[in-house]
C-alpha positions as CSV (number, residue, x, y, z in Angstrom):
1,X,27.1,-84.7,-31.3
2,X,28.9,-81.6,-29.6
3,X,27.5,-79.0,-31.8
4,X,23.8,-80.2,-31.0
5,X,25.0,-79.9,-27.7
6,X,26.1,-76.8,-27.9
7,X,22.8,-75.4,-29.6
8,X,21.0,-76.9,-26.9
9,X,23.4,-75.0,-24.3
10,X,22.4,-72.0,-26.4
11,X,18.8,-72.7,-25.5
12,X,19.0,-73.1,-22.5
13,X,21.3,-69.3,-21.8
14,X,18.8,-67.7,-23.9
15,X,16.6,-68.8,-21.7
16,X,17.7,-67.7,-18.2
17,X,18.6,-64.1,-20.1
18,X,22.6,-64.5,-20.2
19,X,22.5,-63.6,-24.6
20,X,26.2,-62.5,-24.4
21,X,27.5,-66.1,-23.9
22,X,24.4,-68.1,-25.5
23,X,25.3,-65.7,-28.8
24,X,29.0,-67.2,-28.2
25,X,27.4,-70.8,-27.9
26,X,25.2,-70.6,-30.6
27,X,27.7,-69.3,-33.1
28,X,30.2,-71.8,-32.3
29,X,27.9,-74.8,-32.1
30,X,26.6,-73.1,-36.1
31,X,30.2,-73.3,-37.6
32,X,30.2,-76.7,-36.4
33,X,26.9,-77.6,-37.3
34,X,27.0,-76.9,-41.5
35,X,29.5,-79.5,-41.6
36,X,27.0,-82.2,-40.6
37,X,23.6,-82.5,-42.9
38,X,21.9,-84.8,-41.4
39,X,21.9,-82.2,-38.3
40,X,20.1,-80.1,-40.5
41,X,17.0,-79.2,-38.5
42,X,19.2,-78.8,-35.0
43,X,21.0,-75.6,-37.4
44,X,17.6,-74.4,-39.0
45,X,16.7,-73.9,-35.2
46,X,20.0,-72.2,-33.7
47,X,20.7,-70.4,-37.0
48,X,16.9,-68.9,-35.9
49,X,17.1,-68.4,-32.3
50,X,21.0,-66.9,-33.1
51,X,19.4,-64.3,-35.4
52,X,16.7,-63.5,-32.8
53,X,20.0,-63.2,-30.0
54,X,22.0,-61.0,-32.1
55,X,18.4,-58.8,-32.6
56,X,17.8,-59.1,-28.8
57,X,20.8,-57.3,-28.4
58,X,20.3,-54.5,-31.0
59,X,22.8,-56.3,-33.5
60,X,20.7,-55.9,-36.3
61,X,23.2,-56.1,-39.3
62,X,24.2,-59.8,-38.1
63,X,21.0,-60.7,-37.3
64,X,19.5,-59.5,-40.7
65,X,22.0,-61.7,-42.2
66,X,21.5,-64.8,-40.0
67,X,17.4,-63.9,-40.8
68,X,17.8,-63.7,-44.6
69,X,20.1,-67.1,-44.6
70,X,17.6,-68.9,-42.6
71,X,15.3,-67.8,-45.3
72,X,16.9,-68.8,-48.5
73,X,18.0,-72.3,-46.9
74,X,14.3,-72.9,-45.9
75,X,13.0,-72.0,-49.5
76,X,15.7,-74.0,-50.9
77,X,14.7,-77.1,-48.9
78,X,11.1,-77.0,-49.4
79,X,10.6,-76.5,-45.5
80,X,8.7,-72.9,-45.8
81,X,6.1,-75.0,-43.6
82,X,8.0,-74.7,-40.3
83,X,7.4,-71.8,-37.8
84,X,10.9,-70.5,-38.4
85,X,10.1,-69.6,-42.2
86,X,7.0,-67.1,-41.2
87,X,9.2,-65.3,-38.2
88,X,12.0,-64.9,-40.1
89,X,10.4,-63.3,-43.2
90,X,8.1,-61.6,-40.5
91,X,11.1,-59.9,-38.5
92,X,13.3,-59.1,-41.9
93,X,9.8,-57.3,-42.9
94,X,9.9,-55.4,-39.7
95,X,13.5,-54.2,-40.4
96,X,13.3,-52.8,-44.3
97,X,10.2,-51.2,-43.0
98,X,12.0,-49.3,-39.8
99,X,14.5,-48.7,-42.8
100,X,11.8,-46.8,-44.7
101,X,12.0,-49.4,-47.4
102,X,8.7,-50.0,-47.8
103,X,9.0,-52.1,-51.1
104,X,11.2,-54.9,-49.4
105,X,9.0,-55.0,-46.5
106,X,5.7,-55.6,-48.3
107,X,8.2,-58.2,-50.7
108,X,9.3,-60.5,-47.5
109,X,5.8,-60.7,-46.4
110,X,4.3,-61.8,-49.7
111,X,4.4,-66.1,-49.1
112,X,4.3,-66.1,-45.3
113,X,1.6,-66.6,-43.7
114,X,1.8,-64.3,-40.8
């Protein structure tokens, strides 16, 4: 429907550089997206590429969040085996460890297989 479209959209101004508007896209086409869940992997994918926009554009509060969502929905649907899972837990790792927290880091780490 229209929110896959507008994740694909997303893509697509993520990829020619313009983030300001493909972070507008993707977070519109993600409110409209939980309401569907049988669109669930189209959301898995923006909700990652939205977190990776908002850390692209030193937003790292909201992309923290968006990270640590992707996360828990993941674990909570059995789908750790996508590629999303590993970058996710890999970035949040990154970020508690620029934080100095050293604990968290090594914790997001432990299951992924990066």
């Amino acid at each position: 429907g229209y929110a896959s479209l507008q994740a694909f959209y997303g893509q697509l101004l993520t990829l020619t550089g313009d983030l300001p508007n493909a972070k507008a896209m993707l977070d519109q086409s993600l409110e409209r997206l939980v309401k569907f869940p049988d669109e669930g992997e189209t959301y898995f994918s923006a909700l990652s590429l939205s977190a990776q926009v908002d850390d692209k554009m030193n937003q790292a509060a909201s992309a923290e969040s968006k990270f640590k969502k992707l996360v828990a929905l993941l674990e909570q649907n059995q789908l750790t085996n996508l590629p999303e899972y590993n970058e996710a837990k890999a970035r949040l790792a990154e970020m508690a460890l620029a934080k100095g927290q050293t604990a968290e880091s090594e914790k997001m780490l432990a299951g992924a297989a990066v």
